[in-house]
mmCIF file as gemmi writes it, N, C-alpha and C atoms, coordinates in Angstrom:
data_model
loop_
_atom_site.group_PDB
_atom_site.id
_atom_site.type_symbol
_atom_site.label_atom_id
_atom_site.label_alt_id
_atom_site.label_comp_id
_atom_site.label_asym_id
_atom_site.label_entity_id
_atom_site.label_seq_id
_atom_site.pdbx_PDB_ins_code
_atom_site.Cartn_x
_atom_site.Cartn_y
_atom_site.Cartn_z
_atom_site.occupancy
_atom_site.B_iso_or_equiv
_atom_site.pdbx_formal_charge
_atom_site.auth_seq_id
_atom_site.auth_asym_id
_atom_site.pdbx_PDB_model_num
ATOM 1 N N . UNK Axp A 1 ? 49.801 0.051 168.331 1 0 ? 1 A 1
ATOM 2 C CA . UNK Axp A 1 ? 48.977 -1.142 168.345 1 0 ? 1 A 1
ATOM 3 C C . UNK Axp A 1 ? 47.97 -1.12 167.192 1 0 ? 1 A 1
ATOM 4 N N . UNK Axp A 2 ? 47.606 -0.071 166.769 1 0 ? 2 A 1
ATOM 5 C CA . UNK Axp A 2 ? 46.474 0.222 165.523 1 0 ? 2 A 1
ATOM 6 C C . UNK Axp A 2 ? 46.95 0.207 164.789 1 0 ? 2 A 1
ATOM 7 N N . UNK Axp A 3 ? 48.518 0.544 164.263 1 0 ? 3 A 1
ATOM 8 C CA . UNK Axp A 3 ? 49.326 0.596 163.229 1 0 ? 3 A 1
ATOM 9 C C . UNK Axp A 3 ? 49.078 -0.513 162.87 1 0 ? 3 A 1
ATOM 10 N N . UNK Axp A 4 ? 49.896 -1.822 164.031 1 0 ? 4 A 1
ATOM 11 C CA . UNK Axp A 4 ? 50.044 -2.77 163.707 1 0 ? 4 A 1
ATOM 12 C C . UNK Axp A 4 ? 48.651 -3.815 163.691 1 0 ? 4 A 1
ATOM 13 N N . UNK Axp A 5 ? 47.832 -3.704 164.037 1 0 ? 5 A 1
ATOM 14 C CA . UNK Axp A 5 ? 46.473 -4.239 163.562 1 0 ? 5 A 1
ATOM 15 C C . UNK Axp A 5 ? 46.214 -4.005 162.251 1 0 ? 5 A 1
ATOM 16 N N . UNK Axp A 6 ? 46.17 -2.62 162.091 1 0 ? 6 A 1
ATOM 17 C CA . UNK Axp A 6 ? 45.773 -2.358 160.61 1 0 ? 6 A 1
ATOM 18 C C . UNK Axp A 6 ? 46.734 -2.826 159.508 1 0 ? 6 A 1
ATOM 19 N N . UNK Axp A 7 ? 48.488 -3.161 159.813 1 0 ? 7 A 1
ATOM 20 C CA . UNK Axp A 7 ? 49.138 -3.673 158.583 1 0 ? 7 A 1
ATOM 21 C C . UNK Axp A 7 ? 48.818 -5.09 158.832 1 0 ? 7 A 1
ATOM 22 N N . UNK Axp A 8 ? 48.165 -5.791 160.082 1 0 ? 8 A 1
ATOM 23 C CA . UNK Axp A 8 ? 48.141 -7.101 159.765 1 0 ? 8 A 1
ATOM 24 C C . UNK Axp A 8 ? 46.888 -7.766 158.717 1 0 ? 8 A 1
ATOM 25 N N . UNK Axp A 9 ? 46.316 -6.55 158.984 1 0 ? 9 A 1
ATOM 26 C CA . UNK Axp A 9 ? 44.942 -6.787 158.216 1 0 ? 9 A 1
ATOM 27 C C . UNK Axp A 9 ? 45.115 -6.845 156.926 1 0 ? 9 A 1
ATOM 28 N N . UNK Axp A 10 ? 45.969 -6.058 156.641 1 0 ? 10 A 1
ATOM 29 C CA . UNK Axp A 10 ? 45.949 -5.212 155.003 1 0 ? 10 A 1
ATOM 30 C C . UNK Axp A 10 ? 46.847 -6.663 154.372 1 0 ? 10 A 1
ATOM 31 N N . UNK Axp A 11 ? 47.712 -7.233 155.285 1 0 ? 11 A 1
ATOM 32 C CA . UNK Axp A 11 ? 48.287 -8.055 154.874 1 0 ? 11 A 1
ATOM 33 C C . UNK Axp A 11 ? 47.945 -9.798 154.695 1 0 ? 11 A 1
ATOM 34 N N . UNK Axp A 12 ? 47.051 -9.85 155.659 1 0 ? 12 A 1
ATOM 35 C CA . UNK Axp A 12 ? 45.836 -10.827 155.379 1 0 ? 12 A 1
ATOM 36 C C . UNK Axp A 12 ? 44.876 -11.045 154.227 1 0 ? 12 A 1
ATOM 37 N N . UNK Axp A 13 ? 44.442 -9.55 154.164 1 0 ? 13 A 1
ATOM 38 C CA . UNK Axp A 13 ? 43.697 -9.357 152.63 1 0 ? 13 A 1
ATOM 39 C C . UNK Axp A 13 ? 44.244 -9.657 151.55 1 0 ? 13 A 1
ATOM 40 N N . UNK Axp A 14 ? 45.494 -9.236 151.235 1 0 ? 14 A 1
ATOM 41 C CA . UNK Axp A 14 ? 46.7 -9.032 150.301 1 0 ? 14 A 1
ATOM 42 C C . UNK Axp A 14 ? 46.581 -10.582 149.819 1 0 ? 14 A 1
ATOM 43 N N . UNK Axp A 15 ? 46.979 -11.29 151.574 1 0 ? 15 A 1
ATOM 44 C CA . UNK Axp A 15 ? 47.577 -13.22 150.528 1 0 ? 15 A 1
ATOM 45 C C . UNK Axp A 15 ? 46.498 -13.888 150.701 1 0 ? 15 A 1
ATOM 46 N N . UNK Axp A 16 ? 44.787 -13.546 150.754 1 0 ? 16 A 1
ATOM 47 C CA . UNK Axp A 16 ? 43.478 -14.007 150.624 1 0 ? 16 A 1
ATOM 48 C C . UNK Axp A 16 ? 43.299 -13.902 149.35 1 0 ? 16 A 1
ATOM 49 N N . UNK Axp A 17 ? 43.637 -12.838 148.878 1 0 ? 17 A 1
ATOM 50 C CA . UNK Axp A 17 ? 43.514 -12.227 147.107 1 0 ? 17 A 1
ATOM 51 C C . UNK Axp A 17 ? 44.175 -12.977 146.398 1 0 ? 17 A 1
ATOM 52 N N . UNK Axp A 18 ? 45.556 -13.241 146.875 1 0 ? 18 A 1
ATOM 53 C CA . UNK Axp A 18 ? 46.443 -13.783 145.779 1 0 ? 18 A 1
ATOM 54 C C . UNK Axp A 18 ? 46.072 -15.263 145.965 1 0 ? 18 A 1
ATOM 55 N N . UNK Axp A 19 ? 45.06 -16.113 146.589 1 0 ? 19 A 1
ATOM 56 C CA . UNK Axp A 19 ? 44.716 -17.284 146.425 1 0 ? 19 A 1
ATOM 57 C C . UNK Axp A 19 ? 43.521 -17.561 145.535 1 0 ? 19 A 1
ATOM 58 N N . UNK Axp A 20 ? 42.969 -16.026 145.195 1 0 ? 20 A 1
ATOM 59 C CA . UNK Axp A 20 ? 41.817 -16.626 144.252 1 0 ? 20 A 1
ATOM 60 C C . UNK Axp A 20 ? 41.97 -17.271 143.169 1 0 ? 20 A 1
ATOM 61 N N . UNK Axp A 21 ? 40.946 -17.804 142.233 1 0 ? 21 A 1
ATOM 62 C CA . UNK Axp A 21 ? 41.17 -18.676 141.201 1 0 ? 21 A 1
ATOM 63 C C . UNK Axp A 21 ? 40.391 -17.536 140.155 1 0 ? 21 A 1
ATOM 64 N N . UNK Axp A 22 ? 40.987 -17.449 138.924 1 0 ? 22 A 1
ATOM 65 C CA . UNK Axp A 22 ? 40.409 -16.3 138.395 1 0 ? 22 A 1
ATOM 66 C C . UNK Axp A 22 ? 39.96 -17.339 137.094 1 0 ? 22 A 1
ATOM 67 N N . UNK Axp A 23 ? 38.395 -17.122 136.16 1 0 ? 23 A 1
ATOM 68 C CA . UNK Axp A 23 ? 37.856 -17.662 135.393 1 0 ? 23 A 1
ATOM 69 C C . UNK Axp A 23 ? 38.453 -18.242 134.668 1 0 ? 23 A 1
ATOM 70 N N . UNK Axp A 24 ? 37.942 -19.275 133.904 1 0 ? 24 A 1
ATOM 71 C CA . UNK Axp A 24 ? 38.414 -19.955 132.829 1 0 ? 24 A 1
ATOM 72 C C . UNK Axp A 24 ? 37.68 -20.159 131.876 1 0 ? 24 A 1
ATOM 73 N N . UNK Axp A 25 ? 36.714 -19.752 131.669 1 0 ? 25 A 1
ATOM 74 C CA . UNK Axp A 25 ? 35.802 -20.185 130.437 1 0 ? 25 A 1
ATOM 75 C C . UNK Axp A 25 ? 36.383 -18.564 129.663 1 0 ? 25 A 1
ATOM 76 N N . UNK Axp A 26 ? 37.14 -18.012 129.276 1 0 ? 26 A 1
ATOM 77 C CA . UNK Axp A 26 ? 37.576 -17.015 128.263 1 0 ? 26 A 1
ATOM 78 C C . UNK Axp A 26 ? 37.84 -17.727 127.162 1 0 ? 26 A 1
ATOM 79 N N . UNK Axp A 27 ? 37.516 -17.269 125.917 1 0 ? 27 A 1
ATOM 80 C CA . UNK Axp A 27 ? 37.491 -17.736 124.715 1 0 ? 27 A 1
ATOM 81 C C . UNK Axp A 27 ? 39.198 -17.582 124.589 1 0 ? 27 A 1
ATOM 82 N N . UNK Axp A 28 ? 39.588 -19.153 124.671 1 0 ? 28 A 1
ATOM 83 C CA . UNK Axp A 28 ? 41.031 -18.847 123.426 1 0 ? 28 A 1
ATOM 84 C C . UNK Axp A 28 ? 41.323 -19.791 122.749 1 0 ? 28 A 1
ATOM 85 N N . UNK Axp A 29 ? 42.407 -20.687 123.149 1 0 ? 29 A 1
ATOM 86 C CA . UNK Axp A 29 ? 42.466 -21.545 121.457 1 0 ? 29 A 1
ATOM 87 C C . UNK Axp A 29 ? 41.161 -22.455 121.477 1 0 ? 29 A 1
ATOM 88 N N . UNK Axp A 30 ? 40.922 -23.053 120.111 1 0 ? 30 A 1
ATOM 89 C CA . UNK Axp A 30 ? 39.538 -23.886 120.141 1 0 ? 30 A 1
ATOM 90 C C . UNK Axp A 30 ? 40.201 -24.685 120.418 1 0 ? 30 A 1
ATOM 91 N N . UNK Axp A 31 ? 39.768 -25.388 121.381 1 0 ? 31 A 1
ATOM 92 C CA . UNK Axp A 31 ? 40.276 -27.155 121.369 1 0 ? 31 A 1
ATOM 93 C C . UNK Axp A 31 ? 39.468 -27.894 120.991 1 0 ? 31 A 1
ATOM 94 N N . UNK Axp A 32 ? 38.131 -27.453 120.419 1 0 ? 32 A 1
ATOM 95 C CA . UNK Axp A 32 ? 37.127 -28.588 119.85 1 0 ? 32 A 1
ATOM 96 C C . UNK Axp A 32 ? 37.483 -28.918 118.132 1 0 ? 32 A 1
ATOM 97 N N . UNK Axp A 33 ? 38.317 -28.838 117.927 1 0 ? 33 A 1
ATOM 98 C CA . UNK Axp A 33 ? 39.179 -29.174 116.548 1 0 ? 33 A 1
ATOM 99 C C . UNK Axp A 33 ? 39.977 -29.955 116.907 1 0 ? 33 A 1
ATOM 100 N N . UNK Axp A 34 ? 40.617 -30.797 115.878 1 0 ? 34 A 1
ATOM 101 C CA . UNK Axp A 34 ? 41.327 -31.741 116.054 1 0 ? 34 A 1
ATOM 102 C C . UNK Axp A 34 ? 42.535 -31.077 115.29 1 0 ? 34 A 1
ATOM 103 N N . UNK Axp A 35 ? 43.819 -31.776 116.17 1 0 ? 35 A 1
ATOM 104 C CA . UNK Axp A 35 ? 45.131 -30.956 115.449 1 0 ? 35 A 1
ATOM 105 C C . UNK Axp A 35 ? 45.629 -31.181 114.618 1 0 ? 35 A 1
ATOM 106 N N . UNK Axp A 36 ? 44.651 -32.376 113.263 1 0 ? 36 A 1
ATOM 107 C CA . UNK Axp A 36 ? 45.141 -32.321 112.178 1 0 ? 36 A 1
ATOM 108 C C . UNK Axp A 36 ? 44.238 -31.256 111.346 1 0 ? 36 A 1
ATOM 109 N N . UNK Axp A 37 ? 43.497 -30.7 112.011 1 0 ? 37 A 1
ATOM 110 C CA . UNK Axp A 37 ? 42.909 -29.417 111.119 1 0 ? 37 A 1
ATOM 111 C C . UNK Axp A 37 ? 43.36 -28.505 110.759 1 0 ? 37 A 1
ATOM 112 N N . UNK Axp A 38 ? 44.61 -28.102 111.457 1 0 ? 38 A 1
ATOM 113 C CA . UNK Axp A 38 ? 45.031 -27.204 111.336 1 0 ? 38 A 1
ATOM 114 C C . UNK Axp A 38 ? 45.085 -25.779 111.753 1 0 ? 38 A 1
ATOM 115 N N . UNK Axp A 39 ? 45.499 -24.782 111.374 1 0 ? 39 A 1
ATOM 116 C CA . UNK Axp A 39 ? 45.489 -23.259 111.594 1 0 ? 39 A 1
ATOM 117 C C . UNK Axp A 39 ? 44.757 -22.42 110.415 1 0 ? 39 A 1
ATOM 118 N N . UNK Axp A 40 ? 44.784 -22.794 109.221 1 0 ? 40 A 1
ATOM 119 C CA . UNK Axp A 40 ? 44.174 -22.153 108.446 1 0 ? 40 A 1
ATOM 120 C C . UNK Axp A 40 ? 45.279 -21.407 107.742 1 0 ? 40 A 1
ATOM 121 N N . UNK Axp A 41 ? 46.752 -20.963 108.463 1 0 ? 41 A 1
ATOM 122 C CA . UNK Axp A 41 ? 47.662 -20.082 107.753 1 0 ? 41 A 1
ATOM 123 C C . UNK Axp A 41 ? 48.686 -20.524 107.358 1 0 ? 41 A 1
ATOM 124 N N . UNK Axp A 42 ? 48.835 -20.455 106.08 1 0 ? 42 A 1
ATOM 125 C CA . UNK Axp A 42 ? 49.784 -21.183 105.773 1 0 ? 42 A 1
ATOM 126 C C . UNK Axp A 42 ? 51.277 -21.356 105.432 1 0 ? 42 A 1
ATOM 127 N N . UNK Axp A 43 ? 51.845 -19.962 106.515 1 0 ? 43 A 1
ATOM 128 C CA . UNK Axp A 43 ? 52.723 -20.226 107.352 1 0 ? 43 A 1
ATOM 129 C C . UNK Axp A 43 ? 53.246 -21.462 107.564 1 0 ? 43 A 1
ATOM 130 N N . UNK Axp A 44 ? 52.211 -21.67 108.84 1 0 ? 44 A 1
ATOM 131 C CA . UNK Axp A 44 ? 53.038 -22.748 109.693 1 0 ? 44 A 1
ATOM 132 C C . UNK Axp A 44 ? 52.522 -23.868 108.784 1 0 ? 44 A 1
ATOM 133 N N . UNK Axp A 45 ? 51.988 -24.096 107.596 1 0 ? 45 A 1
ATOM 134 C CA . UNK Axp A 45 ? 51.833 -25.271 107.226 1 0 ? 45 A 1
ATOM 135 C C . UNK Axp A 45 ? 53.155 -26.39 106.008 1 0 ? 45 A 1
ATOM 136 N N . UNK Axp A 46 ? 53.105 -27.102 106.66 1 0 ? 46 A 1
ATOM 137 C CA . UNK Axp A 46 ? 54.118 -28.078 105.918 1 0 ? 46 A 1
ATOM 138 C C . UNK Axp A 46 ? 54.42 -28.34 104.435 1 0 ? 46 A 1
ATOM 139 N N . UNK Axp A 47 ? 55.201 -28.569 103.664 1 0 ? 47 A 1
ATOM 140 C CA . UNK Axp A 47 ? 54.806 -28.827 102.07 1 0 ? 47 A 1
ATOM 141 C C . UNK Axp A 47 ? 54.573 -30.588 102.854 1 0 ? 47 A 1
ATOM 142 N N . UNK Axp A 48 ? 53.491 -30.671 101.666 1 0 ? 48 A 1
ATOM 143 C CA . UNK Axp A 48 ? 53.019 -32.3 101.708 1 0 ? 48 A 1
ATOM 144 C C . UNK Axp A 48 ? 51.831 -32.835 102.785 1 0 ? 48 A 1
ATOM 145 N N . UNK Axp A 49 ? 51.829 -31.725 103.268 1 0 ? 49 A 1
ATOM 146 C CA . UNK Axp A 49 ? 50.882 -31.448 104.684 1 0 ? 49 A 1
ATOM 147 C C . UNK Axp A 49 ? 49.56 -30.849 104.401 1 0 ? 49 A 1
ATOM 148 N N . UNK Axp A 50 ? 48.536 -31.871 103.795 1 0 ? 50 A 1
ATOM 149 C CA . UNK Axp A 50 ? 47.034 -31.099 104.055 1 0 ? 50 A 1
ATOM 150 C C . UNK Axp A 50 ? 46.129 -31.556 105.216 1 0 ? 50 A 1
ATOM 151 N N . UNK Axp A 51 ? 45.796 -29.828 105.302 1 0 ? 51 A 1
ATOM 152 C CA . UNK Axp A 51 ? 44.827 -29.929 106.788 1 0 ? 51 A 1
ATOM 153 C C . UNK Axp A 51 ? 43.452 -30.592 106.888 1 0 ? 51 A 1
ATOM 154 N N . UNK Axp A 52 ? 43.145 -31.559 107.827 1 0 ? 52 A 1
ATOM 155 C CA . UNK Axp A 52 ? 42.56 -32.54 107.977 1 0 ? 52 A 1
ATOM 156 C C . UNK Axp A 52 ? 42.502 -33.566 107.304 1 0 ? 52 A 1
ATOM 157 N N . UNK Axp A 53 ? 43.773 -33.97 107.033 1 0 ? 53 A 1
ATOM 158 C CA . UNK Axp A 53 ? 44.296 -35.589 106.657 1 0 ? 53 A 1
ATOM 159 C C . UNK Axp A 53 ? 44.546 -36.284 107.735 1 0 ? 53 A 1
ATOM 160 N N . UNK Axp A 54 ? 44.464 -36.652 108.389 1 0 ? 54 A 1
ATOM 161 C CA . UNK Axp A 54 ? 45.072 -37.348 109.679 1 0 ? 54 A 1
ATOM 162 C C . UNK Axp A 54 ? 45.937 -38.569 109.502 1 0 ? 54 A 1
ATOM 163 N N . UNK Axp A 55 ? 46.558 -39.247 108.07 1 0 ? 55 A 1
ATOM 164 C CA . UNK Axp A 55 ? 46.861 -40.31 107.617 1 0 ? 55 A 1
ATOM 165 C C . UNK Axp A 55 ? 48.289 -38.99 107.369 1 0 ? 55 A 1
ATOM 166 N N . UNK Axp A 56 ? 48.413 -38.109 106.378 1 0 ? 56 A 1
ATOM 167 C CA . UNK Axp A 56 ? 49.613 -37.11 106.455 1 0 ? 56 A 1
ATOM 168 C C . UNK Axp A 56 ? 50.047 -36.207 107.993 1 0 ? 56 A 1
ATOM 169 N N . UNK Axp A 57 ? 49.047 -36.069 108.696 1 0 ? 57 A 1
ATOM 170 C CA . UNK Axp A 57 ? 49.722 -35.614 109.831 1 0 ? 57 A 1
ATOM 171 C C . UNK Axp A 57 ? 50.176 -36.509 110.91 1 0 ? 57 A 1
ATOM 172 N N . UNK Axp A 58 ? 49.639 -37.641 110.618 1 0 ? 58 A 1
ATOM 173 C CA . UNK Axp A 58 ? 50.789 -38.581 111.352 1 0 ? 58 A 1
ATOM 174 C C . UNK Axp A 58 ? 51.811 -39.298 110.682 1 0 ? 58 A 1
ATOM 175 N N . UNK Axp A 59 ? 51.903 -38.891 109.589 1 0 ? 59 A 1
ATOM 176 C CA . UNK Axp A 59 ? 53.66 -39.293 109.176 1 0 ? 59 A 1
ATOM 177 C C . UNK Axp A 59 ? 54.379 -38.31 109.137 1 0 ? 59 A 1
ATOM 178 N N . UNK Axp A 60 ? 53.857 -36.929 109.243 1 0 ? 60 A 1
ATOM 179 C CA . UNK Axp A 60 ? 54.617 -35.821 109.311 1 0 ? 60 A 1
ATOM 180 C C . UNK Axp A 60 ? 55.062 -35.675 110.577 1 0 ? 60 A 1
ATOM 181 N N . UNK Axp A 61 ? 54.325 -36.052 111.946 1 0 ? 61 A 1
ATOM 182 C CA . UNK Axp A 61 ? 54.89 -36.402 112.92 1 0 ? 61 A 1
ATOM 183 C C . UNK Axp A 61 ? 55.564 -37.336 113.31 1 0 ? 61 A 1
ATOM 184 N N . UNK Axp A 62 ? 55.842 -38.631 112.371 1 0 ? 62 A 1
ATOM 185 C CA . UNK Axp A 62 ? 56.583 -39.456 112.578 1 0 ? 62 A 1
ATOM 186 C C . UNK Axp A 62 ? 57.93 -39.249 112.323 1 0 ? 62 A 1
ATOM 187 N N . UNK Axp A 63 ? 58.027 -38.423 111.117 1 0 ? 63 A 1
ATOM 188 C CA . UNK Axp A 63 ? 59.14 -38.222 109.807 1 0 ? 63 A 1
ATOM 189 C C . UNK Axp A 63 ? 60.105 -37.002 110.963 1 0 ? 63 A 1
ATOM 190 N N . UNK Axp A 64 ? 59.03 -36.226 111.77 1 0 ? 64 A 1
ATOM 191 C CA . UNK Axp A 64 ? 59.696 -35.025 112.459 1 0 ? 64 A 1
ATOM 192 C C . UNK Axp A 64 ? 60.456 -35.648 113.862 1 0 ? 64 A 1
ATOM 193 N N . UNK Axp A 65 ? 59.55 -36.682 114.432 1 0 ? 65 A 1
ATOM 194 C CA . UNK Axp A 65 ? 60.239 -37.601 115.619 1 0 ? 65 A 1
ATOM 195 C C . UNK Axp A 65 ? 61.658 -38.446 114.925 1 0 ? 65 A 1
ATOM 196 N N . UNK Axp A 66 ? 61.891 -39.152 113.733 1 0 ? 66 A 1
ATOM 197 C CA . UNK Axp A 66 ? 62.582 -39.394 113.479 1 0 ? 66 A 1
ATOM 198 C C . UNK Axp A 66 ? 64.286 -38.675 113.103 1 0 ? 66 A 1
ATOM 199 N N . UNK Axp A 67 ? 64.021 -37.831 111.91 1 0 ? 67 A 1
ATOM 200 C CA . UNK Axp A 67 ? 64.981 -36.788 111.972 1 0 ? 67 A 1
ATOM 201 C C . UNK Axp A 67 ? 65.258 -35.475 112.407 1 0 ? 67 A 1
ATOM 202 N N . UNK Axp A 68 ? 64.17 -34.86 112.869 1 0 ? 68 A 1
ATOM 203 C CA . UNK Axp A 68 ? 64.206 -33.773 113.574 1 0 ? 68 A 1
ATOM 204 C C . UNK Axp A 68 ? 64.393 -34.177 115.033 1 0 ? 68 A 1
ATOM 205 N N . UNK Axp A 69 ? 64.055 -34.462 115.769 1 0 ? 69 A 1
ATOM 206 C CA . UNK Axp A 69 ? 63.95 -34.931 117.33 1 0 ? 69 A 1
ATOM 207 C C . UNK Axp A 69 ? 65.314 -36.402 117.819 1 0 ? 69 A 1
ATOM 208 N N . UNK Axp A 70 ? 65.532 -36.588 116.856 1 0 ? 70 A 1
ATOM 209 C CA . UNK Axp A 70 ? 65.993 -38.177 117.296 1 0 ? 70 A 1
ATOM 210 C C . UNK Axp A 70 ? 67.598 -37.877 117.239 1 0 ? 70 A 1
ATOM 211 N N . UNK Axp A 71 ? 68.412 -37.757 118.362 1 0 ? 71 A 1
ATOM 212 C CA . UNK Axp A 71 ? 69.679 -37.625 118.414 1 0 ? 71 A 1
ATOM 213 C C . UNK Axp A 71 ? 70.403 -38.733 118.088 1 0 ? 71 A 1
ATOM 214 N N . UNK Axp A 72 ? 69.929 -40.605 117.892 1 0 ? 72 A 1
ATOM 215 C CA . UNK Axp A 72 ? 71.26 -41.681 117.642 1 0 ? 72 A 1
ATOM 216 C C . UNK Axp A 72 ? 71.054 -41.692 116.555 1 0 ? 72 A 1
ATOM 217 N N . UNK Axp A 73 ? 69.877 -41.595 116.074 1 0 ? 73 A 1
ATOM 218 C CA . UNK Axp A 73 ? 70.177 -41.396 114.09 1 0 ? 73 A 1
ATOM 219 C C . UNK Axp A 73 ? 70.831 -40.156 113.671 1 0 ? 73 A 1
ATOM 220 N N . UNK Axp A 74 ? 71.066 -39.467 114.076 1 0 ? 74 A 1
ATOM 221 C CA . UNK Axp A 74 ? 71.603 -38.027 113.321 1 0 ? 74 A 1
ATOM 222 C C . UNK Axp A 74 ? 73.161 -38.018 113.914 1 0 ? 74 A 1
ATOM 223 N N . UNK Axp A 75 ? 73.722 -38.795 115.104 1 0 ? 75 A 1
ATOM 224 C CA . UNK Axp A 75 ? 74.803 -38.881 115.386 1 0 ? 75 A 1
ATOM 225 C C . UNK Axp A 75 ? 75.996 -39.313 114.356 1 0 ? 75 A 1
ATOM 226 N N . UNK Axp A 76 ? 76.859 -38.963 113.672 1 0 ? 76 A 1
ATOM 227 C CA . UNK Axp A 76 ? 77.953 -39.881 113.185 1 0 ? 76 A 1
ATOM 228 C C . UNK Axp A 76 ? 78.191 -41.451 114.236 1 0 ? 76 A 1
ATOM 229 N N . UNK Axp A 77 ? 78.213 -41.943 112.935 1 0 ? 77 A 1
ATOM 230 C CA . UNK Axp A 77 ? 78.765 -43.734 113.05 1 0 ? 77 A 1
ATOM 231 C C . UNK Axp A 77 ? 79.986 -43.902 113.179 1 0 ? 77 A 1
């Protein structure tokens, strides 16, 4: 009977724990930038693509929705 008291307990505790909510204010990506600012590395940066243009990063997202993303234009006719 103590056995089983004590695993019901342990097991109560167990899925009380796994409901906590664990912090969120940890520093990670900035989101107080805007995502035509960029990364800074220029890696991931585009040819024709300068960071904080917002007039080039939305045709670079247009140009990428069009032929990159868009399956009836890239289909054979």
């Amino acid at each position: 009977m103590r056995n089983l008291l004590l695993l019901s307990a342990l097991t109560g505790a167990m899925a009380l724990s796994a409901c906590g909510e664990s912090p969120q204010d940890k520093v990670g990506i900035r989101s107080d930038k805007p995502a035509q600012a960029g990364t800074g590395v220029t890696v991931f940066t585009d040819q024709g693509w300068t960071a904080g243009d917002k007039a080039s990063w939305s045709n670079h997202l247009k140009a990428r929705a069009n032929y990159g993303m868009n399956d009836h234009q890239r289909s054979p006719k």
